[in-house]
Structures are given as C-alpha cells and as structure tokens.
N, C-alpha and C positions, 0 to 999 in steps of 0.2 A: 504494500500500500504506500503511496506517495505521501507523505507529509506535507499539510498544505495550513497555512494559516488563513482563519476563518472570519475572526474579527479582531480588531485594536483597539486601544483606549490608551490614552497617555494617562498616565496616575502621578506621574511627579519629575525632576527633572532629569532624563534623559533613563526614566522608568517607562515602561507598558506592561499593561493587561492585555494577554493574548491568547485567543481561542483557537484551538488548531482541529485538526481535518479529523482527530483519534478519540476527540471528548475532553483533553485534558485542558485546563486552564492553568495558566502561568503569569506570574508577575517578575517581570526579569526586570534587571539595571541591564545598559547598556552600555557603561562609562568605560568598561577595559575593551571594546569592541570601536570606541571612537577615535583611532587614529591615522593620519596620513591627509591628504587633500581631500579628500573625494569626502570623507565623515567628518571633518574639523568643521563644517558650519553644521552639525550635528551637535557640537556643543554647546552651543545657544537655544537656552530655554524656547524663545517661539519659534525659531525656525525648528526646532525639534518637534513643537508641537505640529509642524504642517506634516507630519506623518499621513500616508493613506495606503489602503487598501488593496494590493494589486492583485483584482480577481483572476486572473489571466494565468499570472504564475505561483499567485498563493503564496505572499509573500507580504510586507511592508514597505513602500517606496517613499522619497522624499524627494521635494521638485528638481536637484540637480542629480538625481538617477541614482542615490544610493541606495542601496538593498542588504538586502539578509540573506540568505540563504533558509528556509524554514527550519531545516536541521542543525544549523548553529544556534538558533535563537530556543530551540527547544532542550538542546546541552546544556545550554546559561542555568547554574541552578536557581531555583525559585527565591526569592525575598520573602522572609521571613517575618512578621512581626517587628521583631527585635532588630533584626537587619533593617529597614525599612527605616524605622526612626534613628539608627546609626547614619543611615546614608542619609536622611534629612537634614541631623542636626551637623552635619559638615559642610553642608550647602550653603 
C-alpha cells in the first residue's frame, strides 16, 4: 500500500497534524527537516503556515515547491505532550 497523506493542519510553529492514507494520525515538528535553500523560507512562521495539500501525490506542498516525501514525515516521531510544550516554550 502506498503511503499517502490525507489531511494537514498547522498546530504551531513549523509543527503539523497529519492524517495519512493507513488511519494513523500524527503531530510531527519539522525543524530538523528545514534545511538548505529550497526549506529555509520554511522557517518563517507564515510562510510555513501556507502549507497545502497535494492531492495528486499525497503529500504536503508549499508555494516555492517544497515537499515531503509521505514516508519521511510518517518516520518523524510523534510530539508528545511534554515535547510539544518543550518545543513551545523555546520559540
């Protein structure tokens, strides 16, 4: 079965909620995934939040063509609770 992301939601900065093709739901950080040209205006809060949905490849796009691969994003482990307000209160 192909791994396909189903829906997103930004939940905080440079975090998503992400439903994939298997049932399982995830809230991943993406911050150790933002580097090099192509993801470095991935680290500004609003341009992060213009994330969308690319139903085509089942994936998550952003307007200068950055992407995920769905299987990297579903490795990231989940955010925690406790994690969650660690990565907050560094922000």
């Amino acid at each position: 079965m192909i791994l396909r992301i189903v829906a997103v939601t930004v939940v905080g900065p440079r975090r998503l909620d992400l439903r994939f093709s298997n049932g399982v739901r995830k809230h991943v950080d993406l911050s150790p995934l933002l580097e090099g040209p192509m993801f470095e205006p991935l680290r500004e809060a609003r341009y992060f939040e213009r994330v969308e949905l690319d139903n085509v490849c089942g994936t998550v796009v952003w307007p200068n063509g950055a992407d995920f691969a769905p299987e990297s994003l579903f490795a990231l482990p989940e955010l925690t609770q406790a994690r969650k307000r660690r990565t907050m209160a560094r922000k």
